[in-house]
Each structure stands twice: as C-alpha cells, then as structure tokens.
C-alpha positions in Angstrom: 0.0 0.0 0.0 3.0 2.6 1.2 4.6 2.1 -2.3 1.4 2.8 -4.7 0.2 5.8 -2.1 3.4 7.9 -3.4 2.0 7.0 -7.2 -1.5 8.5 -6.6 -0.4 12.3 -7.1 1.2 10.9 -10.7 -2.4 8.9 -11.5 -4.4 11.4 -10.3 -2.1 14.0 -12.6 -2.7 11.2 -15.7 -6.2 11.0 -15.3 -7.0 14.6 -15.4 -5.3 15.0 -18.3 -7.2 12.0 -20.2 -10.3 13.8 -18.9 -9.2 17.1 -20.1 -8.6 15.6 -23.8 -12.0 13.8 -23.8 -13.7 16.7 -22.8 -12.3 18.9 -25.2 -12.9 16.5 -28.1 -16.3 16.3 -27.1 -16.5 19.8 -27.9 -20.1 20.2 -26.1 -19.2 24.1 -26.0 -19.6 24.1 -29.5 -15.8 25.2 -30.5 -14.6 26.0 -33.5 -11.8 24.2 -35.0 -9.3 26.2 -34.1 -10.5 26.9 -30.3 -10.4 23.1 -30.1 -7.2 22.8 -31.9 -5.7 26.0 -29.5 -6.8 24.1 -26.3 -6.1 21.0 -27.4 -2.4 22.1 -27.4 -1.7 23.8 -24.9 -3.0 20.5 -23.3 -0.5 19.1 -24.5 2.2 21.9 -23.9 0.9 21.5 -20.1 1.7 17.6 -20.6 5.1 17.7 -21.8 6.0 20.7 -19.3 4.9 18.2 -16.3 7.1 15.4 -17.9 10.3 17.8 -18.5 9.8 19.2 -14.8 9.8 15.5 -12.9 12.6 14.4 -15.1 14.9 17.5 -14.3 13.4 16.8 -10.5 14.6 13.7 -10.8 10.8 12.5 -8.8 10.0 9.1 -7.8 7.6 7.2 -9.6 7.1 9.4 -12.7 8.8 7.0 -15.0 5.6 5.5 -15.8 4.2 8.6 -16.2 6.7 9.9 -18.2 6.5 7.0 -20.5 2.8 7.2 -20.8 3.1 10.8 -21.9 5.4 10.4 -23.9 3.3 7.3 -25.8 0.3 9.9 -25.8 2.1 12.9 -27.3 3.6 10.2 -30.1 -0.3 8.7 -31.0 -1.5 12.6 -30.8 1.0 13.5 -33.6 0.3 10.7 -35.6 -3.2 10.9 -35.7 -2.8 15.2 -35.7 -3.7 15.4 -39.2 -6.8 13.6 -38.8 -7.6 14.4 -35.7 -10.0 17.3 -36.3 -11.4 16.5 -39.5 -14.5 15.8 -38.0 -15.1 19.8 -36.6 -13.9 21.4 -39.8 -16.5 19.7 -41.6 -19.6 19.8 -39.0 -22.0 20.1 -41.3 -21.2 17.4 -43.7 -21.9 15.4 -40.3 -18.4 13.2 -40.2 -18.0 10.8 -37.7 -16.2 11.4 -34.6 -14.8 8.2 -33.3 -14.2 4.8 -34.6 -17.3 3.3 -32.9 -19.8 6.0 -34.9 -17.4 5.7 -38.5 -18.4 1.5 -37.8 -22.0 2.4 -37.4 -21.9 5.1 -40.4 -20.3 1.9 -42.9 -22.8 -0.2 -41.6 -25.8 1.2 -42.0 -24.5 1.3 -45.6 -24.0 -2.5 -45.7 -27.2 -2.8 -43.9 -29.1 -0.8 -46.8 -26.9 -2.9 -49.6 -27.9 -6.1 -48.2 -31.9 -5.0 -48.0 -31.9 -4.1 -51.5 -29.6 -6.4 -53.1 -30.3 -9.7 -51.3 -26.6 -10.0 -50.9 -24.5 -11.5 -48.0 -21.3 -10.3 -48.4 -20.0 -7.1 -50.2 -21.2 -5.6 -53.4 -18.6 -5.9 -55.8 -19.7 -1.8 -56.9 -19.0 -1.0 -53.2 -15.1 -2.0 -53.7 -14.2 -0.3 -57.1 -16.7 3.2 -56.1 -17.1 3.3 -52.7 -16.1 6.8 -52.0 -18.9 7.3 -54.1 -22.0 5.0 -53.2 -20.7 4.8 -49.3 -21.0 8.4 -49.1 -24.5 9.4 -51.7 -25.9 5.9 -49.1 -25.5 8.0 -46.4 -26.2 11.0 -47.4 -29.1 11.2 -49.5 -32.2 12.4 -47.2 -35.3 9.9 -47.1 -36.7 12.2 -49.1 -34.4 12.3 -52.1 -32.6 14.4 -53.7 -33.4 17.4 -56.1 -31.3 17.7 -59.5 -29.9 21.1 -57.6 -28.4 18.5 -55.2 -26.2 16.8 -57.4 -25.4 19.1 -59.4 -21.5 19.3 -59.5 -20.3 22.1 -57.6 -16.7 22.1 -59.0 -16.4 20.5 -62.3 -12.8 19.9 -62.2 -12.9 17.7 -59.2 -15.7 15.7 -60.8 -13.8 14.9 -63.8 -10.9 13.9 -62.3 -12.9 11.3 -59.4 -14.9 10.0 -62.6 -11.6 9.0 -64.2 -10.1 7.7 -60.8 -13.5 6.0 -61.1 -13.2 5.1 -64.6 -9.5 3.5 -63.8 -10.6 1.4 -61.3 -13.6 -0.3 -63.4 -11.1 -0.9 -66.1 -9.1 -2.9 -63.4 -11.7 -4.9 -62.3 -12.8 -5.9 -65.9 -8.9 -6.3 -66.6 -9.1 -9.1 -63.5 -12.5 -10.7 -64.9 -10.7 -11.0 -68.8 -7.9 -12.8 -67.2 -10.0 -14.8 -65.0 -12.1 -16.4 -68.7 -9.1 -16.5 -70.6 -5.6 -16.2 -69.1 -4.1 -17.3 -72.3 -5.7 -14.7 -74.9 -5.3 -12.1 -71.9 -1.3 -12.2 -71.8 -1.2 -13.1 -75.6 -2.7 -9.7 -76.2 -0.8 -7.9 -73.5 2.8 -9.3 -75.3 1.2 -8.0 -78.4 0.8 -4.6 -77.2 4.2 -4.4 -75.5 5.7 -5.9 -78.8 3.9 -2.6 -80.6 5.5 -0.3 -77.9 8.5 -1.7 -78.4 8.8 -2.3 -81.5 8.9 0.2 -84.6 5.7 -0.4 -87.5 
C-alpha cells in the first residue's frame, strides 16, 4: 500500500489530463476548429511541461508517467492530421470516433444487403465506394433534387470519374484474365511488342 500511495499524485495528474482531452474533443461548448485545436495544445504543452519538470526533478515514480506521456504525445502527432477533421467539416456530419465511423459503414452494408439480397460485399462497393458509401449515407429519405447533385466544381468531378473510370477498367482487366488467361497475356505481349517495336 505505502509504495502505490506515493504513485497517486502521478495517477491522479494522468487522469485529469485524459479527462481534459476527452472533454475537449467532445467539444459540447460548441468550439470552433481552431479553439479546439488551440486548447487542445496547450494540453499538450501543459503535458510535456509536467514530464520535463519530474525528469529534471529527478521525482519518484514518474517513470511511468513519463513514459505514458510520452506514448500519448507520439499517437497525438500521428493521428494530428486527422484528428479534427470531423469539426472542420460539422455540417457534412463526419463521424467522430471509430465506434460511430463502424455504425456510419454499416448502416450502408445494412441498406446494400436490403436491397440487393446479398450476404457479403457488393462488388460496386469496392471499385466506387467513396462514391455509393457516401451518396448511401447522405441522401435524405426524401431524395434528392437535381440542384443536389449538381457538380459544384467541375474539375474535381472529372478527375474522381476518371479515378473512377481506372478502377472499373481494373476490375474488368481481373475478370478478362479470369475467362481467358491465355488470350489475356497473348494480347498484352502483343501490345508491349507494338510499344516496343517500330511499324
């Protein structure tokens, strides 16, 4: 007992600052991304501040503590880019943890399987899924109006229809092979052989 009761300032210390981080990422004030971003680090100033000071103290039983801050201010700037995606785009209505991003996919495999029959995955959810995932989710039980989908920036959709485009050709690439792997690389050597080779 005498030897955790001189860790209990250090837990206590720990805790708080979880707390803090949850609370803020909450965000039930309503923050703006950059209030939350602001707070958020001088959290984590306040964290590292804490370490530096027991390590130049030279304090018992912060080497635990030490270590865990200094595994939460590594996972923090690894997931820093990401990490407040979710307030910049509020309105869009992004997920804010992993638990409500599961829910968010599976209501969309929930709505596939209802209208398709199917057990596993649509084969159209793999090759344009950051299409149909996201026009399943967010199209409003009561449709859509042709102002709705109208392309805001035309550039953008160009260039994701020929990402899209790409992709398709992939799949059907895989299927050709799949019939006929003989014709498939006979016409392949062909074409290199053209490439290659002057008319």
């Amino acid at each position: 007992m005498s030897k955790t009761e001189q860790s209990w300032p250090q837990i206590r210390t720990g805790y708080d600052w979880v707390y803090q981080a949850q609370h803020l990422l909450t965000n039930k004030e309503g923050l703006c991304v950059e209030e939350i971003r602001r707070a958020y680090r001088q959290l984590l100033a306040q964290m590292l501040a804490h370490r530096r000071d027991q390590e130049a103290a030279g304090a018992s039983g912060s080497g635990w503590l030490s270590s865990a801050v200094t595994q939460f201010l590594k996972v923090t700037k690894s997931y820093w880019k990401g990490l407040f995606r979710c307030y910049e785009y509020a309105s869009v209505g992004i997920p804010r943890t992993d638990n409500d991003l599961e829910q968010y996919f599976g209501s969309v495999r929930y709505r596939e399987r209802r209208a398709t029959g199917r057990k596993g995955a649509c084969p159209a959810i793999v090759v344009r899924g950051n299409v149909r995932v996201i026009a399943a989710v967010g199209t409003p039980s009561e449709g859509l109006q042709a102002d709705d989908i109208r392309p805001m920036d035309v550039t953008q959709w160009t260039i994701l229809r020929r990402s899209l485009e790409q992709r398709q050709e992939g799949r059907r690439a895989q299927l050709r092979f799949r019939r006929d792997p003989t014709a498939y690389l006979a016409k392949l050597e062909d074409d290199l052989l053209k490439l290659i080779l002057p008319p």
